[in-house]
N, C-alpha and C positions, 0 to 999 in steps of 0.2 A: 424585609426578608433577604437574608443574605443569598446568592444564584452560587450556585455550585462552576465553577469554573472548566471551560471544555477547550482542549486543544487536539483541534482538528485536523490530522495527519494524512496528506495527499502529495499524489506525483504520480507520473506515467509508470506503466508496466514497468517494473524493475530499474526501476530507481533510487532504491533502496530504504522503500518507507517502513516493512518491517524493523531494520537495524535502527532506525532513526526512535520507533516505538520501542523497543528494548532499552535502549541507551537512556530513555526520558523515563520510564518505568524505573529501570534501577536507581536512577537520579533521586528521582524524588522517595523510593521507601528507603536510599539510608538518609535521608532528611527526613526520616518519620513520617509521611508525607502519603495517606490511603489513597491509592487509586483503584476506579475501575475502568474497565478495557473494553470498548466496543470494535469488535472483527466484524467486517463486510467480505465475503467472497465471491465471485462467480459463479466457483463450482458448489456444488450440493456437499463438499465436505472441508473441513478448515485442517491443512497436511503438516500445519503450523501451533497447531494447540495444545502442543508437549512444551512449548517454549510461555505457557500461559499457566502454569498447573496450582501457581498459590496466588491468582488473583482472582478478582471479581470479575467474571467474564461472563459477554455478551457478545454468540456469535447470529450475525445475520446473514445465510449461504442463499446461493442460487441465484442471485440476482444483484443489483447495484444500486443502492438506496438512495439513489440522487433520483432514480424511477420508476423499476419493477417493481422492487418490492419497497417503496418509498413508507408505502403504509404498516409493514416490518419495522421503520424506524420509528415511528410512532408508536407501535406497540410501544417495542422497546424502552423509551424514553419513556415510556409511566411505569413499566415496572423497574427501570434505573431509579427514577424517582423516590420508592419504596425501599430501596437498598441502601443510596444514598441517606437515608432518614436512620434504617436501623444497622447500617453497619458505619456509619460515620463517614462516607467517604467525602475526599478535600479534593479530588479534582478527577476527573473523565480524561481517558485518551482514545481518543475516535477515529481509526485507521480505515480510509474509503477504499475500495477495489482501484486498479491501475486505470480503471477508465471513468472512475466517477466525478462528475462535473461538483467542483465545491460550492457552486453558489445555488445550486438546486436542496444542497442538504444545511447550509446557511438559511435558505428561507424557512426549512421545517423546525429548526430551534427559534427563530422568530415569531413562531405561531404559536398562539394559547392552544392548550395552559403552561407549554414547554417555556416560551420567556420568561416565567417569571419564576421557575426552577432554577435555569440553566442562561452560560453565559459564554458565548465562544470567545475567547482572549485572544486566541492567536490561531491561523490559517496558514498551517507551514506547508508548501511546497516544495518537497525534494524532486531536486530539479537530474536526471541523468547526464553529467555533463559530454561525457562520449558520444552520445548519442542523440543530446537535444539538436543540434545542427538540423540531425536527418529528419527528425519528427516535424522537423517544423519548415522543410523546403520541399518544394514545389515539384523537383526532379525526384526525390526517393521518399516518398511516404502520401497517403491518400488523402482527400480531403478533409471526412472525420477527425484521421489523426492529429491535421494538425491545426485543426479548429478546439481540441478536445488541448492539447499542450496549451496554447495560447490561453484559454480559459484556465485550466488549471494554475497557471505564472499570472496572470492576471488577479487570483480572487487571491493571491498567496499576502497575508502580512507579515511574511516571511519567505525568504526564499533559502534554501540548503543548496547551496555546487557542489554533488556530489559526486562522489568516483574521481574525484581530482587526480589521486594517484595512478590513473589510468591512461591521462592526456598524453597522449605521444608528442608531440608538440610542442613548440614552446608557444608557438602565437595562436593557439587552441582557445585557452581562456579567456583571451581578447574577443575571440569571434565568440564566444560563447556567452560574456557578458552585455555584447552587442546585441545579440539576439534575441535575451531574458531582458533588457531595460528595453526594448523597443515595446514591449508587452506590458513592461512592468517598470515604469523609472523611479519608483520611491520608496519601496520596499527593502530593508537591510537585509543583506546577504552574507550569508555565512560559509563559510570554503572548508570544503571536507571530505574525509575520507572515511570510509567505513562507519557515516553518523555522527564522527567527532565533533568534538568543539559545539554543538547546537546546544546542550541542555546547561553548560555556562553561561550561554545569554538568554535561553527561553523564556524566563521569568523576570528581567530585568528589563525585557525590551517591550515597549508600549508600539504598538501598531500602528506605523508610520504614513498606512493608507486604510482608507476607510472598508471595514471585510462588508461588503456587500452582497445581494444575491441577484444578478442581474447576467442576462445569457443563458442558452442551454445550448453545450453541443449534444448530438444525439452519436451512441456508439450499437447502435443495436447488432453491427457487422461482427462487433469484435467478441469472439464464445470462448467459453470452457470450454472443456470435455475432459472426462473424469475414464481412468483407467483402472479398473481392479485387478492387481496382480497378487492370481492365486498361486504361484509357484514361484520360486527364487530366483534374481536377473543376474545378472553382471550390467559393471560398471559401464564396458563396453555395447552393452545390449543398448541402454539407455541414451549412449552415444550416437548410438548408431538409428534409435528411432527419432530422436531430435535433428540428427541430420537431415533425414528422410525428409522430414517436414518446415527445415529449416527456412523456407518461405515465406511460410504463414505464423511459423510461434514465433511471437514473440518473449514469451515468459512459459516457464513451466518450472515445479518444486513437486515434491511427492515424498512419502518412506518406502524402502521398500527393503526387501530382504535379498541379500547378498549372497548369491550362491558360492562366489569363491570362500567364503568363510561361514557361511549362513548367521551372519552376525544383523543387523538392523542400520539403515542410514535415510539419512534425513539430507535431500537433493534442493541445489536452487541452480536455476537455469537463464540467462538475462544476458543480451548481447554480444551471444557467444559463448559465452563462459561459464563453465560449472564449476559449480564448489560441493564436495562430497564429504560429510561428516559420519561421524560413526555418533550414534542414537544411543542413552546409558541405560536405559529402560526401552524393553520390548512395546510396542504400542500395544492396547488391549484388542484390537481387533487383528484377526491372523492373516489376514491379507492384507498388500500391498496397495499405498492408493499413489496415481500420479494424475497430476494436474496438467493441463495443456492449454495456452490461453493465446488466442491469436485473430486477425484477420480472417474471416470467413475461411474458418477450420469445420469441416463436417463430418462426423463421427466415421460414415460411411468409407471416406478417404482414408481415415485415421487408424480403421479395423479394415481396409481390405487388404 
């Protein structure tokens, strides 16, 4: 029986593993190439599911499938099974939450009857290279976190440097290569920006370390919190509550309706930096959602 082929799509909070899942989707349908898409979220809504609207999609919300809702992935996987049969699909793309340990959701495709379905090929790690430094030193970030990096560069038979164009630096990527081989020394890496360059080597590169499921960091500290916005923001409103709480988020993305134009846009938030797009189609729900994802973020702080 031939296994249906799964590339497993992982890295820290805003790392840039949606754009890396985009770039690999488009790859392969103009190579003819069916895929289906499994989403993992945090929060109880997927603020990204307009960027999914002609594929075969699988979201799993509110938790992180490497544990909560581990048995979500399991569902899921039998009734992917059934799709994969009647709608022909030739390979899976399975994008974790920022905090999902890959070798905890590595052992659930090794488990019957999912092995002898399903086949993970490759275990790409996009790695944030601005910000892998802080994640994984002792002076700026917690012990979770960077138990939770190490593990994810670890299980990776793959690694993406990504945000390259963002190193201030010239001697950045040296310290930053030092720091990903110390975790990880035999895994081929690939250097990029905006997701580039990865899905010209995805399929030609055989896994240079063995994808294991061994480890668990545990991230139970690190939440969502989901914002319904019934009335129209500004750019600047948005700004200005991410500031507020610029502490603790690490990542946050939303849609929301624009009151300088009452036009619709589609937010990513990571390292500082926002990127603000205008939305071509109004979401079908008439309220605004944003996402907020961070170190011991509690709703209470976040609404008073």
């Amino acid at each position: 029986m031939l296994k249906t082929p799964v590339y497993l799509i992982n890295g820290f909070l805003g790392s840039g593993k949606t754009t890396v899942l985009l770039e690999c989707m488009n790859y392969f349908k103009k190579n003819n190439t069916k895929v289906a898409i499994i989403l993992n979220e945090l929060g109880n809504v997927n603020v990204e599911k307009h960027l999914f609207k002609e594929e075969s999609l699988f979201e799993l919300l509110n938790g992180c499938i490497c544990c909560s809702i581990k048995d979500d992935l399991k569902t899921t996987l039998s009734e992917l099974k059934e799709t994969v049969e009647k709608e022909k699909i030739d390979i899976v793309l399975l994008e974790g939450t920022g905090v999902a340990n890959p070798g905890e959701i590595i052992e659930t495709f090794a488990e019957q009857p999912f092995a002898d379905y399903f086949s993970i090929v490759q275990s790409v790690c996009v790695i944030d290279s601005v910000n892998v430094l802080d994640y994984t030193s002792i002076f700026s970030s917690s012990k979770e976190v960077r138990e939770l990096q190490k593990e994810q560069i670890e299980k990776g038979s793959l690694l993406v440097l990504n945000k390259l164009d963002q190193l201030s630096k010239k001697d950045s990527l040296q310290k930053v290569e030092k720091v990903v081989r110390k975790y990880n020394a035999s895994a081929p890496i690939i250097y990029s920006s905006y997701g580039k360059g990865v899905v010209e080597r995805i399929e030609s590169l055989i896994p240079a370390t063995r994808i294991e499921a061994l480890g668990h960091a545990h991230h139970v500290h690190v939440k969502a919190v989901k914002i319904e916005q019934k009335t129209a923001v500004s750019k600047k409103e948005i700004i200005d509550l991410l500031h507020k709480h610029q502490n603790k988020v690490i990542r946050a993305k939303g849609s929301v309706q624009n009151k300088e134009d009452l036009q619709w846009y589609h937010f990513q938030y990571a390292a500082g930096q926002l990127v603000w797009e205008k939305l071509a189609d109004k979401p079908r729900e008439e309220k605004g959602q944003i996402i907020l994802i961070g170190e011991k973020l509690s709703r209470e702080e976040i609404f008073s």
